[in-house]
N, C-alpha and C positions, 0 to 999 in steps of 0.2 A: 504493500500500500504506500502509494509514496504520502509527501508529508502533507499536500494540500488537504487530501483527501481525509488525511489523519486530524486534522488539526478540523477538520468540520464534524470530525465523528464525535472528537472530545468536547468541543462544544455545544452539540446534540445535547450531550452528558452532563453537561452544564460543570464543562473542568474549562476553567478560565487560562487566558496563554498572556502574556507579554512579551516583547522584545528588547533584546540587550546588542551591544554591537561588541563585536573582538577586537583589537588592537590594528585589525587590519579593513576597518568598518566594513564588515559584512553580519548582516544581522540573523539571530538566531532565533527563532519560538524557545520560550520559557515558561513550561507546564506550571501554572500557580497549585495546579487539584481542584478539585470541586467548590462550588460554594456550599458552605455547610449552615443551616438555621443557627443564626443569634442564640435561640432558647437551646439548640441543642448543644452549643459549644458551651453555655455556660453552666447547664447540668452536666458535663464533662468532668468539669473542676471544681466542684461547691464544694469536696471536700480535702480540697488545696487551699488553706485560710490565705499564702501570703501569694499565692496566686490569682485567688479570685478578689483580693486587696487592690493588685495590681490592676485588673480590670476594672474594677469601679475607676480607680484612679483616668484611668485610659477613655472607660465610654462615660462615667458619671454614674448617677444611679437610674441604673435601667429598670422601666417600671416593666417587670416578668407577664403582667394583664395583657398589654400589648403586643407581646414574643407569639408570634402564628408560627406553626410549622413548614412556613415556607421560608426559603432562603431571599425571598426577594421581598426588598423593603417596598412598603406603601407608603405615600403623601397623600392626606387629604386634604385638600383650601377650602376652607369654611365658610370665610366671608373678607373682602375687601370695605374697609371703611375709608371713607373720606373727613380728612379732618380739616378745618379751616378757623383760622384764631377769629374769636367773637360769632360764630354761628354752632350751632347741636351737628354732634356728631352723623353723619350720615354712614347707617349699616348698610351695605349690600351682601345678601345672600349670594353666594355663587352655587349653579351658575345666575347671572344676570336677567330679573326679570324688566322688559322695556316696558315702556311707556306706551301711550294709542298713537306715540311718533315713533317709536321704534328703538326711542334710546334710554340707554342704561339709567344716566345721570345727567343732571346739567351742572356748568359751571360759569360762576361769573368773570367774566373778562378783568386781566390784570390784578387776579387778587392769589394772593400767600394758600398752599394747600400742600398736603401731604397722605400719602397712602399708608393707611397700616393693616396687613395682613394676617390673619392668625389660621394656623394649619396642623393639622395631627397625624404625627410619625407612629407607625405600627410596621410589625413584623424583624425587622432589623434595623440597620444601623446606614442612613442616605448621605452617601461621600457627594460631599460638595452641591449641594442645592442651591440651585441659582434660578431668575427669570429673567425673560425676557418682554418688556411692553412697547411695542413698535406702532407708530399713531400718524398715518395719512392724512392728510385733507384736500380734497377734490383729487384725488386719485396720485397725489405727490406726497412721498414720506417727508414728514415734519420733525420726527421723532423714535430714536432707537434707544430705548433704554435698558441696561443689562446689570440686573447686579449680584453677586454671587453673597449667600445670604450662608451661609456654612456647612457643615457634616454635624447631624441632629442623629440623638439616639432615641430607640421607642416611648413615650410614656403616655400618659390617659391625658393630661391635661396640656391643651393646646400650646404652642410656639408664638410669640405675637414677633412680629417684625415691622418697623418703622419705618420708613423712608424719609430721605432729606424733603426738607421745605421746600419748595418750587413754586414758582407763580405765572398765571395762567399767560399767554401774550393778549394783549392789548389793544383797542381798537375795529372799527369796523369791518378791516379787511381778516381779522382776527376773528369773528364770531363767523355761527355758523357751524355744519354738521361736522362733524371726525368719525373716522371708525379706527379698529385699533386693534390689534390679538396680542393676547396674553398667555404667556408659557412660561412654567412651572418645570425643569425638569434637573439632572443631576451626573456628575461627571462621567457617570455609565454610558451618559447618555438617554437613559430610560427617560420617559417624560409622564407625569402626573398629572398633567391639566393644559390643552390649547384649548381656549376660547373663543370669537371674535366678538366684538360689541360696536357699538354706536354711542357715542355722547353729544353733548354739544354746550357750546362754549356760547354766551348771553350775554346783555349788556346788564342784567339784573340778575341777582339769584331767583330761583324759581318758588313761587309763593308755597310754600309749606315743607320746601327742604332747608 
């Protein structure tokens, strides 16, 4: 079996590969093994005290409620809130339910806001969670936003993430519809959430948000 072929069978199997280079940069596949359940590694060791010390140190304290028998970690996004100094918080449930216009939220022109996320980790341990919010208007990208939010271990009670202050652009040529998709996903690669939406940017906040 040569190694193409080999190296599709072991990942079938879910035995993870990396590459290293030799001295003479030709690169090699580097069998990692299996991915094995979070819960089962750490029933492995519970009875290694300065072992299983080690691990807390390393992931935190993992809540064991959370540990599914699968090796692959889940993200759930719960809700997207909008914050803005001097107005009530706006929750949005994800995913996004629109308005009789179609859009998510509105926003007033030229004013200070910020995104805070809150999401729950189950099953194991999500290397490097980051998103992506990339935001059009009349069919030309305005906006690429990416930010790598960290490596989260399982527990029951939610994750909140903040994002910096930002303020909305300005002006008439400024209002008007956006649409926008949002992803959620993690150095695997795996992805937990694409969305698309609609918002739209006002010269007034909208009466009862």
């Amino acid at each position: 079996m040569d190694d193409k072929k080999e190296n599709e069978k072991e990942k079938h199997e879910g035995i993870d590969h990396e590459e290293e280079e030799d001295e003479e940069g030709n690169k090699h596949a580097v069998v990692l093994g299996p991915q094995v359940p979070l819960k089962e590694q750490l029933e492995l060791d519970k009875d290694d005290e300065s072992l299983r010390r080690w691990k807390e140190q390393l992931l935190g304290q993992v809540d064991t409620e959370q540990l599914g028998e699968t090796a692959e970690p889940e993200v759930k996004v719960l809700d997207l809130t909008i914050l803005s100094p001097g107005r009530p918080d706006l929750v949005l449930p994800i995913p996004f339910q629109a308005d009789e216009k179609g859009y998510a939220f509105a926003l007033k022109d030229g004013s200070p806001y910020s995104f805070r996320f809150s999401f729950i980790v189950s099953n194991n341990i999500v290397p490097g969670l980051k998103y992506t919010n990339t935001v059009w208007k009349t069919g030309v990208r305005v906006e690429n936003q990416k930010m790598m939010l960290g490596t989260f271990s399982p527990q029951q009670e939610p994750y909140i993430y903040e994002g910096e202050e930002e303020t909305t652009p300005a002006g008439i040529f400024a209002r008007g519809s956006y649409s926008a998709k949002l992803k959620f996903f993690d150095d695997d690669g795996k992805c937990y959430l694409e969305m698309s939406y609609y918002f739209e940017i006002r010269k007034e906040w909208p009466a009862g948000q």
